[in-house]
C-alpha positions as CSV (number, residue, x, y, z in Angstrom):
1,X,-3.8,-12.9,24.7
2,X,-4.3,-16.5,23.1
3,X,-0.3,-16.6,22.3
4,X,0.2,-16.4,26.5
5,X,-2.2,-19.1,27.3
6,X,-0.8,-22.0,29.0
7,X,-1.9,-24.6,27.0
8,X,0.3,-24.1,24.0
9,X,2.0,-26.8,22.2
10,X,2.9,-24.9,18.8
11,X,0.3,-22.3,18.7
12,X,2.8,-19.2,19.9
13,X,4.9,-20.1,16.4
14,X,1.8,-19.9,14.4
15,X,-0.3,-17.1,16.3
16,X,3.2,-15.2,16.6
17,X,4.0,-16.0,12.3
18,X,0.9,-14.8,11.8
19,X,0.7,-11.7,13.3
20,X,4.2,-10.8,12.1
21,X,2.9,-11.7,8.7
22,X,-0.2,-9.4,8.4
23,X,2.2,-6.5,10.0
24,X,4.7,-7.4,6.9
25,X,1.5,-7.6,4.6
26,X,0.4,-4.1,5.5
27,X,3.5,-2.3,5.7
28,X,4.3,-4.4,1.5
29,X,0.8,-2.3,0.6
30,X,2.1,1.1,2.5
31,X,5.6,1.4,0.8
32,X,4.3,-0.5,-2.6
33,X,5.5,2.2,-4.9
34,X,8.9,2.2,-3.2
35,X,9.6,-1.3,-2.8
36,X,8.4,-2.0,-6.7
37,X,12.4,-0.1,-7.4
38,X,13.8,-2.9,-5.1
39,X,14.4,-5.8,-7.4
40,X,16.0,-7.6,-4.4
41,X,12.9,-6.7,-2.3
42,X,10.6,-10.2,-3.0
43,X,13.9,-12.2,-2.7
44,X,14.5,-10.8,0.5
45,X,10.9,-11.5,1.9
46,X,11.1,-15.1,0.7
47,X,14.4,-15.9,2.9
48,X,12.5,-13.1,5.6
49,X,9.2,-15.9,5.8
50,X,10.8,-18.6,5.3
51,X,13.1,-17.9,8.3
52,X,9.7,-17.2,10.3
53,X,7.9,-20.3,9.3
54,X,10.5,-22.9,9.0
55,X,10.5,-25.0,12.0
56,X,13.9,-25.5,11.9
57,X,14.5,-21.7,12.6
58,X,11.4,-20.8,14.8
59,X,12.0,-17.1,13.5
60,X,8.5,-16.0,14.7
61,X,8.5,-17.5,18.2
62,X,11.9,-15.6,18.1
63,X,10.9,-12.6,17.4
64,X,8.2,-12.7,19.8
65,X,10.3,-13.7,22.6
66,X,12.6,-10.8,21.9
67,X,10.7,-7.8,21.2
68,X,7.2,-8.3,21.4
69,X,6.1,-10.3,24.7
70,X,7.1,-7.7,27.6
71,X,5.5,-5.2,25.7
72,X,2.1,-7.0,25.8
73,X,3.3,-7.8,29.6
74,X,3.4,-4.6,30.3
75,X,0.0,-4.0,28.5
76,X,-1.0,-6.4,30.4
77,X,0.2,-4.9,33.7
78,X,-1.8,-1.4,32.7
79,X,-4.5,-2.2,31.9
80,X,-5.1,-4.8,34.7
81,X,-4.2,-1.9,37.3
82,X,-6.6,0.5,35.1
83,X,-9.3,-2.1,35.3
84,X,-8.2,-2.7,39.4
85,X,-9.2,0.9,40.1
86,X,-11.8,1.1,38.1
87,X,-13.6,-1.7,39.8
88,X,-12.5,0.0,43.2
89,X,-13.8,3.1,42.4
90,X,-17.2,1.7,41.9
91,X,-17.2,0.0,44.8
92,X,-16.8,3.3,46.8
């Protein structure tokens, strides 16, 4: 929810960079044994965080813009009518 606030100057880069990051941390500790036969593999996630760091790129604002905000909207959207109701219902 802090990545949506209005007040946001260069946090939905960083809050965005870091979210993608712990997801690529866990899923590096999931598939360890596999990705230890891909000698390319640690090349690959240099150019892969440096693309969503690099302020020049902007890959994690990116990637946020393109996949992951209208899925929160739409979280957003549910649970918001869920919570609606829920208050209605007590009201009854």
């Amino acid at each position: 929810m802090a990545i949506e606030t209005p007040s946001k100057e260069d946090d939905e880069q960083w809050l965005a960079y870091w979210i993608l990051y712990s997801f690529l941390t866990l899923t590096e500790i999931v598939l360890q044994p596999i990705l230890d036969w891909m000698p390319v593999y640690y090349t690959l996630k240099l150019v892969l965080v440096a693309w969503l760091v690099l302020p020049q790129f902007k890959g994690a604002a990116f990637i946020y813009h393109k996949f992951v905000r209208e899925k929160i909207k739409q979280y957003d959207v549910v649970r918001n009518h869920i919570s609606a109701h829920g208050k209605a219902k007590l009201h009854k």
